[in-house]
C-alpha angles and dihedrals in degrees: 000000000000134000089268092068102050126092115275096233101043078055096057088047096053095042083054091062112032079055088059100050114013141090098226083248087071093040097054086057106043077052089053100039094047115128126178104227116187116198130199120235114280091017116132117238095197131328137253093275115022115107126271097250100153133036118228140206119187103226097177128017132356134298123202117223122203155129138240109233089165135000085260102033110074109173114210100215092180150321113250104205139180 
């Protein structure tokens, strides 16, 4: 998917970004390498330990975000929201 395809304000978002923190090396490539992932409720994105290989930006809806201290303890660290 390129830059064409993506919604106009996620791209903004994200250029907003990318301008703030990035060398333009590292910007060309996050561009290039955008998708537009949609998740059902309930469905994880990742999972507490597994490496932060992605970056993303919650275009629609709200995502909890929280750890497992215990199998019965689930701490909710924040909500990420459009």
């Amino acid at each position: 998917m390129n830059a064409a395809t993506i919604d106009s304000t996620l791209l903004k978002q994200l250029d907003e970004l990318i301008d703030e923190h990035c060398t333009p090396e590292w910007r060309n490539l996050a561009i290039q390498n955008t998708k537009v992932l949609k998740f059902k409720t309930g469905e994880n994105i990742f999972k507490e330990g597994q490496s932060a290989d992605y970056i993303y930006m919650v275009k629609s809806g709200r995502v909890k975000v929280y750890a497992n201290y215990t199998d019965e303890i689930e701490v909710i660290n924040r909500f990420a929201t459009d």
